[in-house]
C-alpha positions as CSV (number, residue, x, y, z in Angstrom):
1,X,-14.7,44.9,4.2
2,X,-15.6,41.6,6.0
3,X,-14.6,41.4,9.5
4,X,-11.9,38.8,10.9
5,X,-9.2,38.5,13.2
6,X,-7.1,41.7,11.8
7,X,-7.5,44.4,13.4
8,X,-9.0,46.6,11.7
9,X,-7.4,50.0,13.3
10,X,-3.9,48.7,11.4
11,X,-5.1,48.1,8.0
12,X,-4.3,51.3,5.5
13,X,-6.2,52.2,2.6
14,X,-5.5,50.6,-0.6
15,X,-3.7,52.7,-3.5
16,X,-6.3,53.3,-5.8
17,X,-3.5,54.9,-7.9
18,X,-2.6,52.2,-9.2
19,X,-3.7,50.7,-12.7
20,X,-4.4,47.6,-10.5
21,X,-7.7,50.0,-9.1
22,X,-8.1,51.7,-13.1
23,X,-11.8,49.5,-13.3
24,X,-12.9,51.0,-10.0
25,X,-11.5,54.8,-11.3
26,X,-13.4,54.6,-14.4
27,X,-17.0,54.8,-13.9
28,X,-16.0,58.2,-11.6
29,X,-14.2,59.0,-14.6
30,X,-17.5,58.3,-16.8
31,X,-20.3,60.0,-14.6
32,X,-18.3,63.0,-13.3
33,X,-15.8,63.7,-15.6
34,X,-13.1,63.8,-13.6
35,X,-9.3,62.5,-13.8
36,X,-8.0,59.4,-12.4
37,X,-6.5,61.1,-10.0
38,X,-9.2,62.4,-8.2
39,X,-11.3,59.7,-8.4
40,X,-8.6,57.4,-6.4
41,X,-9.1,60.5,-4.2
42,X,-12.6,59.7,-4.2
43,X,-12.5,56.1,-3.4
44,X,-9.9,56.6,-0.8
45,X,-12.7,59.0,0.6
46,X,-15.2,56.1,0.7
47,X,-12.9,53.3,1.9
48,X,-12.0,55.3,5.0
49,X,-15.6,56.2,5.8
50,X,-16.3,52.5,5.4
51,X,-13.2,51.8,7.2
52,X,-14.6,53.9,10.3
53,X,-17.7,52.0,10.3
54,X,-16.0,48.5,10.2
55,X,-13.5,49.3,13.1
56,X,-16.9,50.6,15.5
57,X,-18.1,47.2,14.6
58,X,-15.0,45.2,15.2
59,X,-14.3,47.0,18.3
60,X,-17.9,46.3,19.2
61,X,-17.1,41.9,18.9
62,X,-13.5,42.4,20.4
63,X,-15.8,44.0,23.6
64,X,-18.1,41.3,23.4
65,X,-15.3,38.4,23.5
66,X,-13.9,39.7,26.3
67,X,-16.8,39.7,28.3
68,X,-17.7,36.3,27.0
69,X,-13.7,35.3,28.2
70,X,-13.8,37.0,31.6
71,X,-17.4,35.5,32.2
72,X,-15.8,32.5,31.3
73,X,-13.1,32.8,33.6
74,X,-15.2,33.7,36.4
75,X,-17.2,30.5,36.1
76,X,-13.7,28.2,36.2
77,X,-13.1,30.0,39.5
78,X,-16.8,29.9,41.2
79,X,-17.0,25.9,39.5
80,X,-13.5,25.0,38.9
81,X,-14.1,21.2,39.7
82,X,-16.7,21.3,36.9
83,X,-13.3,22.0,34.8
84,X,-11.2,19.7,35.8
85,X,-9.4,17.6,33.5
86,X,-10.0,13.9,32.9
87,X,-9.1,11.0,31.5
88,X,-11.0,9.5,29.1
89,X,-11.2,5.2,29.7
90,X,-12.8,3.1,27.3
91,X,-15.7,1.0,28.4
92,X,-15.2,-2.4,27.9
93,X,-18.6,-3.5,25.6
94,X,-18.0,-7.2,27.2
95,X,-18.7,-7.9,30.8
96,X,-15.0,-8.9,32.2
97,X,-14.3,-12.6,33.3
98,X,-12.2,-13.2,36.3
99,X,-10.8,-16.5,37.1
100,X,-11.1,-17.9,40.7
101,X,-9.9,-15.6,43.5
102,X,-7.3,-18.0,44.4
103,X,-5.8,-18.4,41.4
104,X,-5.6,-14.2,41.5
105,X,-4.4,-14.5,44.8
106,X,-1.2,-16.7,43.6
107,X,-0.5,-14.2,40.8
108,X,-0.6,-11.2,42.7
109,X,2.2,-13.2,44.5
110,X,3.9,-14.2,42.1
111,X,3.3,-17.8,41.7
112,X,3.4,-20.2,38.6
113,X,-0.3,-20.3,37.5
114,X,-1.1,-22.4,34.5
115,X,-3.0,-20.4,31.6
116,X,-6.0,-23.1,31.5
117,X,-7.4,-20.6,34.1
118,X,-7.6,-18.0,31.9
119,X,-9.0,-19.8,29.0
120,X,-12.4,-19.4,28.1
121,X,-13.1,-22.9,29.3
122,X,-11.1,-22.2,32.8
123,X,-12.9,-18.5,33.1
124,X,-16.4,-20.4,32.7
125,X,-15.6,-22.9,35.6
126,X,-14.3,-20.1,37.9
127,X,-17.8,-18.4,37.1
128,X,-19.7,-21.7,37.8
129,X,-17.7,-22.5,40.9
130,X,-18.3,-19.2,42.6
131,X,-21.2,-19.4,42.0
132,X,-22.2,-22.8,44.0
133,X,-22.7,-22.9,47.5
134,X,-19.4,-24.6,48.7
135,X,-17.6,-21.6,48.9
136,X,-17.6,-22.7,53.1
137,X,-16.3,-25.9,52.4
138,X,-12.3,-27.1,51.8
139,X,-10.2,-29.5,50.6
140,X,-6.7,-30.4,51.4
141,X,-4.2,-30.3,48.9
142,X,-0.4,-30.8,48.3
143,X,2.0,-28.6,46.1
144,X,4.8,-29.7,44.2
145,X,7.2,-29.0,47.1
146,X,5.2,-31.1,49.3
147,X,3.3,-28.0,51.9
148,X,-0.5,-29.0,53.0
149,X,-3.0,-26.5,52.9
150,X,-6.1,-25.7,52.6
151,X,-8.4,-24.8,49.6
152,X,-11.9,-24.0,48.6
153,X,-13.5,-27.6,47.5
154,X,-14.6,-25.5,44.6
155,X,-11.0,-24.8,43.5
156,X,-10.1,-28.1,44.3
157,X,-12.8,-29.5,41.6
158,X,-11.5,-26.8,39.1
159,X,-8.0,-27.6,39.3
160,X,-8.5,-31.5,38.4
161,X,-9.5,-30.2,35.2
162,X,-6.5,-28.2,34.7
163,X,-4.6,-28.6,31.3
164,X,-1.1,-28.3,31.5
165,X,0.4,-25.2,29.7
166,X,2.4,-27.7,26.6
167,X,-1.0,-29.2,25.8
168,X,-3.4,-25.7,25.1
169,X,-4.0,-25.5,21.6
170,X,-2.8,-22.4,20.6
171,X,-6.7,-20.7,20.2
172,X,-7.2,-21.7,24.0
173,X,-3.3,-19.6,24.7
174,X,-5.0,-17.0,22.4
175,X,-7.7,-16.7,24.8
176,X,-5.5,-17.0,28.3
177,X,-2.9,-14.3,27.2
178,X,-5.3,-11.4,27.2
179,X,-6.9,-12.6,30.3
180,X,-4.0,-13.2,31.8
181,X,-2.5,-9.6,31.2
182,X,-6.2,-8.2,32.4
183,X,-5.8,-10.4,35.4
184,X,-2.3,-9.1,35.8
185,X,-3.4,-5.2,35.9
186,X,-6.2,-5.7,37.9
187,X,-4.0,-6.6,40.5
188,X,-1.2,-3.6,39.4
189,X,1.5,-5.3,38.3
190,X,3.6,-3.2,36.9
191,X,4.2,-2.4,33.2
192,X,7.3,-3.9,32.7
């Protein structure tokens, strides 16, 4: 009887009574010459001495997976940060663009920012720009409600080239709005 997850003290022998069993009976019937009814007595005989050797052996595996489980166990408690669980983050197989730090500085507060600086074209000039050697130097600069201040010269020569949001072509607002919402989680907006 092959071994699985019944437990094998439970199981009962079959009725070899039955005319279901009648091509097992018969070759009893043939070599010994006895009835039907002593040859289901017969292979009752030999299931149950079959029986007793496949619980030994099933009782044998359930001893072995418990030993295997409480071994188990005791290595979650000795090593139970090697357990711990995780969440699994997809690695990004592109190296992720970010546009000028100012430009991440007004969207973290919440300013207008025009989507050229997420573009490819915008993202490649951030790259260039920090990587000149101006970084020191600034430029003063007006807003639209008429405040002074002070910004990198490299910014400055980035936002001259600045396309206004109505004139992207709609593959360069294909490339800002995923940028855009990277930009946005990098510095935890929130989902909404």
């Amino acid at each position: 009887m092959p071994l699985g997850p019944i437990n094998l003290h439970n199981v009962g022998a079959p009725d070899y009574t039955l005319e279901h069993f009648r091509a097992a009976r018969q070759p009893l019937v043939n070599d010994f010459q006895i009835m039907h009814d002593q040859a289901a007595q017969h292979l009752t005989a030999m299931w149950e001495a079959q029986n007793i050797l496949d619980r030994e052996e099933w009782d044998m595996q359930q001893e072995e997976i418990e030993e295997q489980e409480l071994a188990e166990q005791e290595e979650r408690k000795k090593n139970h940060n090697k357990f711990l669980p995780y969440n699994k983050v997809p690695i990004a197989s592109t190296i992720i663009k970010l546009p000028l730090p100012l430009t991440l500085h007004k969207l973290k507060k919440g300013d207008y920012i025009e989507l050229y600086y997420f573009t490819n074209k915008g993202l490649a000039e951030a790259e260039v720009s920090s990587r000149s050697g101006d970084n020191d130097a600034f430029a003063l600069t007006c807003d639209e409600n008429g405040h002074h201040a002070f910004i990198p010269i490299t910014a400055a020569k980035v936002k001259d080239s600045v396309i206004p949001d109505k004139d992207l072509t709609w593959v360069e607002f294909n490339e800002a709005a995923p940028c855009l919402l990277q930009a946005m989680c990098k510095i935890s907006w929130d989902e909404e």
